[in-house]
N, C-alpha and C positions, 0 to 999 in steps of 0.2 A: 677290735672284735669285728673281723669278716663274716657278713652273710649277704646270700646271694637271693634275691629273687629272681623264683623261675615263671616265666610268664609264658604263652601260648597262643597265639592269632589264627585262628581257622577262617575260611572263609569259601564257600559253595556258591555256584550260580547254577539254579536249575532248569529247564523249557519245561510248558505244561501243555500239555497236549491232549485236546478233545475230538470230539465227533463235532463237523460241521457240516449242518444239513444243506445243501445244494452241489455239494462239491464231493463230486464222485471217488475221486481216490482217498477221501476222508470216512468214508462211509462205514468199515470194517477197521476204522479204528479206535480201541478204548482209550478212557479218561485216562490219564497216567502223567507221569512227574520223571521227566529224565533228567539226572545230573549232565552238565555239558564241562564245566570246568571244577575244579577245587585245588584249594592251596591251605597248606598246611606252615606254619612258621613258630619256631620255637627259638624262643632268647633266656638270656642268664643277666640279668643285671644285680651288681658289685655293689657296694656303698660307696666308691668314689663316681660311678657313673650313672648310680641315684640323684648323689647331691649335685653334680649338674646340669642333671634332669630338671631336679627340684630350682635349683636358681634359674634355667632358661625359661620355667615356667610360672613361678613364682615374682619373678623382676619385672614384667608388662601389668600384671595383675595389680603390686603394689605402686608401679607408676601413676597406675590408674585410679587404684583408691587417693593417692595422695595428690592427685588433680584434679580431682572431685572434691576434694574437702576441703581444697585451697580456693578454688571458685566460689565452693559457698560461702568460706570466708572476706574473700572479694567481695560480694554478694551481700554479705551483710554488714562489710562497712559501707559500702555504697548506701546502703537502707539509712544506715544513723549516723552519714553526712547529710543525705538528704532531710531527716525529720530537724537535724540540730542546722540545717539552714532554714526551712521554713518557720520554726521556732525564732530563729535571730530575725526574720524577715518580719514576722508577726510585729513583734519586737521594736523593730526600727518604726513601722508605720501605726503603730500606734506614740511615738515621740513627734511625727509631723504631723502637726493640727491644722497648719490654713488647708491642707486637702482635704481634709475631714467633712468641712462647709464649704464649697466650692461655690462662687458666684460667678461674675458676668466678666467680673475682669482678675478670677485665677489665671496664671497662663498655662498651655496644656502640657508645654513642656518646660524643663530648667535648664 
């Protein structure tokens, strides 16, 4: 099933031109809106050169989602190695008791 979309790009630049008070050879002139350029452009796109339309724009877009949503998942296993470290860390220093009470001849290092 061929259909075509018809599309259409116009495009106008216009100068505005007023009366500016000091300057003599503006004086006798009105407010006004001249057109200086325009371009007119009309296309026909197919459904094979829709679809790869659609893929050259679509393919950066879902790159992009799906390396977003990989980071956060980076991102939050980062999170819950880090709590299930400080948890095991908790952990361990409550099984050493002479630092617990620390006197005069703990040594500072092991």
């Amino acid at each position: 099933m061929l259909r075509n979309i018809d599309a259409a790009v116009r495009f106008q630049v216009n100068l505005y031109v007023q009366r500016i008070f000091g300057i003599s050879q503006l004086q006798n002139v009105p407010t006004v809106m001249f057109p200086i350029f325009w371009a007119d452009l009309t296309f026909s796109l197919t459904d094979d050169l829709a679809d790869i339309f659609k893929s050259k724009v679509y393919l950066p877009k879902n790159a992009a989602m799906g390396s977003m949503f990989g980071m956060m998942g980076v991102g939050a296993l980062i999170c819950i190695v880090t709590v299930g470290y400080s948890c095991w860390v908790k952990k361990q220093d409550k099984k050493v008791s002479s630092f617990s009470n620390p006197n005069e001849r703990t040594p500072l290092l092991n």
